[in-house]
N, C-alpha and C positions, 0 to 999 in steps of 0.2 A: 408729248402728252398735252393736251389742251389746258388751258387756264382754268381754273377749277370758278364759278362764278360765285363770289361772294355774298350774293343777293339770294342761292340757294337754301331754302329750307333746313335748317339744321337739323330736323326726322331725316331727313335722305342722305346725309351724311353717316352710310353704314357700312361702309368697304372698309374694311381696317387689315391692314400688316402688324403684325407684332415681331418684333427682331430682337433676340433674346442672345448680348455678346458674353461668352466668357473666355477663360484665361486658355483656351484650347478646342473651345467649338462655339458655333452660331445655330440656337435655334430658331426656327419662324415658323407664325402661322397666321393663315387667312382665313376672316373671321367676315362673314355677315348680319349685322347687328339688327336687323332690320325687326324679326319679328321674335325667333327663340337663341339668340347668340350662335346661330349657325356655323359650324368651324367647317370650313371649306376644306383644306388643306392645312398639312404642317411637315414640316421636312427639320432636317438638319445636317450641315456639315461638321464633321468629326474629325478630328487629330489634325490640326491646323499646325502646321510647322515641320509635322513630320512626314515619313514615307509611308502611302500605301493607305491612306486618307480615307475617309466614307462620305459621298453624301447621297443622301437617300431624301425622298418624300410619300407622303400617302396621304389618299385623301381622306372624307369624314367616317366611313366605314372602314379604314386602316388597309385598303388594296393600296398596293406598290403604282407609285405610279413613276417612281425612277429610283435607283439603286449602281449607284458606280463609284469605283474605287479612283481617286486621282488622289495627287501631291499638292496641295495645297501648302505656300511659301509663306504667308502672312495672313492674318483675316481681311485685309484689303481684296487680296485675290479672293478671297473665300467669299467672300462677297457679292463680288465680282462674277463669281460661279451660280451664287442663289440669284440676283439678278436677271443672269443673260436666259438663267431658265424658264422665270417666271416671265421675260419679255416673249420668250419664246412659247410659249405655250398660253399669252393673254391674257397670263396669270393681273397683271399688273395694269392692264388699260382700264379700269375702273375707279382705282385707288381715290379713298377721300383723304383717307391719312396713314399714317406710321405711329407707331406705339415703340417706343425704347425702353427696357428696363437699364438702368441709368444708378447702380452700386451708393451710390453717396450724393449727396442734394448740397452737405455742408452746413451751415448751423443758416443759409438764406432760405435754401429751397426746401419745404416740407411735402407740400401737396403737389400733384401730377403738375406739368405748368409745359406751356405752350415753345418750342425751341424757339431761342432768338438770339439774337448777339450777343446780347448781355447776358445771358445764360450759359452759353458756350465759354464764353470768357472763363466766367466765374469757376466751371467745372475745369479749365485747363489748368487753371490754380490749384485746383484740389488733384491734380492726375499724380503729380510725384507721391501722395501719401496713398495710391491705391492701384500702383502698377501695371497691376496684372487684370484688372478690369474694364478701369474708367478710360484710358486711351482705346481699346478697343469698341466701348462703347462710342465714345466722338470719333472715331473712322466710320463706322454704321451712319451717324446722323452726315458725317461728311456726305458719305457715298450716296445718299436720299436725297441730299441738295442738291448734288452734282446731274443724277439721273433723273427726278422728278423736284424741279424748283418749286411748281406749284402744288404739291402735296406737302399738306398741316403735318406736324411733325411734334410726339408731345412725349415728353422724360417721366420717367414716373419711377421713384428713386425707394430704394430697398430700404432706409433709413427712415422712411413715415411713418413707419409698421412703431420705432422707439420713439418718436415727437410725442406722441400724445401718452406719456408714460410720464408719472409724477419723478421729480429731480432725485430726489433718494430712490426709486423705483430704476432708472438709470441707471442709477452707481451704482448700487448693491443688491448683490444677488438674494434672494431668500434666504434667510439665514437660516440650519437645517433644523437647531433648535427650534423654531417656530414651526415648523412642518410638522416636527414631531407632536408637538403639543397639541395642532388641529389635527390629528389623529391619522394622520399621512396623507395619501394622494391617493385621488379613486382615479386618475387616468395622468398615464405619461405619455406623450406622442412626439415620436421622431418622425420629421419632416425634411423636403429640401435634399437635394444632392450627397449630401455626405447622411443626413440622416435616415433617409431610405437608401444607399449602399454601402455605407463603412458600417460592417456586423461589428470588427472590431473596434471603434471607436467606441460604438452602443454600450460594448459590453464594458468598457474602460470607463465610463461616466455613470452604470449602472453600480460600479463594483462598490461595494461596502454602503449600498442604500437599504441593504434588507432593513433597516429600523424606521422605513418611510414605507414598509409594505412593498416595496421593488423586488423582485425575485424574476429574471431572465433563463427562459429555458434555450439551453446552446444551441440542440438542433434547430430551433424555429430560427433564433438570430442569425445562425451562419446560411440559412437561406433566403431572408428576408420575408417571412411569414407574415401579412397582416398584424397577426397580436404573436408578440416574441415573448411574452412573459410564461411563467406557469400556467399551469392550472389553479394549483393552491396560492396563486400572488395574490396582494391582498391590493394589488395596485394593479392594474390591468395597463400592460404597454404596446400601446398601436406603433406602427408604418400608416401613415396617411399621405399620399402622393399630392404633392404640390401641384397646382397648375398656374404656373407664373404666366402663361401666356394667355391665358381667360383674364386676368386681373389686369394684363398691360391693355386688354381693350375692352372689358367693363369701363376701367378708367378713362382710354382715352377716348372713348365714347363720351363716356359723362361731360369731361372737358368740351367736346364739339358741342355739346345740346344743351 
């Protein structure tokens, strides 16, 4: 891939990858930023470790544009897999940058911040206290230095979302007395992987709030309905689907410009 020119207009800096590692699959998606955040493509490999594997992609209208079952050993190979694909199919000869969502920044790193040595460092220090993440994530940024040297490479860390949250605000949770006295909650929303698919989780964190106006109807939860709650709840509780991989390159757009 060509030396990307640094003297380039930071406007035309709109090819972005987003790689999205977790503890058992890698999502990604390619985004053109240029005029309405265009999402090109997005795929994902699935059951990384084990047998019988999935990775699939589709493009911005959700057509198949690949679907096959392999064994994928490690996310290095898994990688390795979304890679060879997207070299293959040209996905990738444009590229301005890569976008990583990146579990933990550490008490340094708050806002989206540009990879670099000293950044990589600092997250290798933090890998032992988040296992099953953060080393998978520094394989991704390995494997984007390895393949493409000259593509801008920027962390943008799940931990910013609590930075800007007052110090008691941190620590402790709403205390329920206090909810109760503001006359409870007009909306509860579960988000995020376990919060739009563990019914039962939902139902285990809902349980004994009816005095904050929470009332959870089964059938809705145990399919993942939009709004899970009653009808007579006095607190209405959504499902709102995350989209981590628009915010990995909202951000690292912003970062480039």
């Amino acid at each position: 891939m060509s030396q990307k020119d640094d003297n380039m207009p930071n406007e035309l800096l709109n090819h972005i990858l987003t790689i999205n590692s977790g503890s058992s699959s890698i999502k990604f998606s390619l985004y053109n930023m240029e005029r309405c955040e265009d999402k090109v493509l997005s795929g994902e490999v699935e059951g990384i470790g084990l047998r019988n594997g999935l990775f699939h992609a589709q493009d911005a209208d959700g057509k198949s544009l690949i679907e096959q079952r392999l064994d994928t050993k490690n996310h290095r190979s898994a990688l390795g897999v979304i890679f060879d694909w997207l070299k293959s199919n040209a996905y990738d000869r444009d590229l301005d940058a890569v976008g990583h969502r990146v579990v933990h920044g550490g008490v340094r790193y708050k806002e989206p911040q540009f990879v670099t040595v000293e950044l990589i460092a600092e997250l290798r220090k933090l890998s032992p206290f988040i296992p099953e993440h953060l080393p998978h994530e520094l394989n991704a940024i390995d494997t984007v230095s390895h393949l493409h040297p000259a593509v801008k490479q920027v962390a943008c860390f799940d931990t910013a979302f609590h930075r800007d949250m007052s110090r008691v605000a941190q620590l402790y949770a709403l205390p329920s007395s206090l909810a109760a006295v503001l006359g409870g909650l007009d909306t509860l929303v579960f988000t995020g992987g376990i919060g739009e698919n563990a019914s039962a989780v939902r139902w285990r964190i809902c349980e004994g709030l009816e005095f904050l106006g929470i009332n959870l109807d089964p059938d809705r939860n145990s399919v993942n309905a939009p709004v899970i709650s009653r009808n007579d709840s006095i607190t209405i509780v959504r499902l709102i689907k995350t989209n981590e991989e628009l915010m990995i390159a909202r951000h690292t757009h912003k970062l480039l410009c």
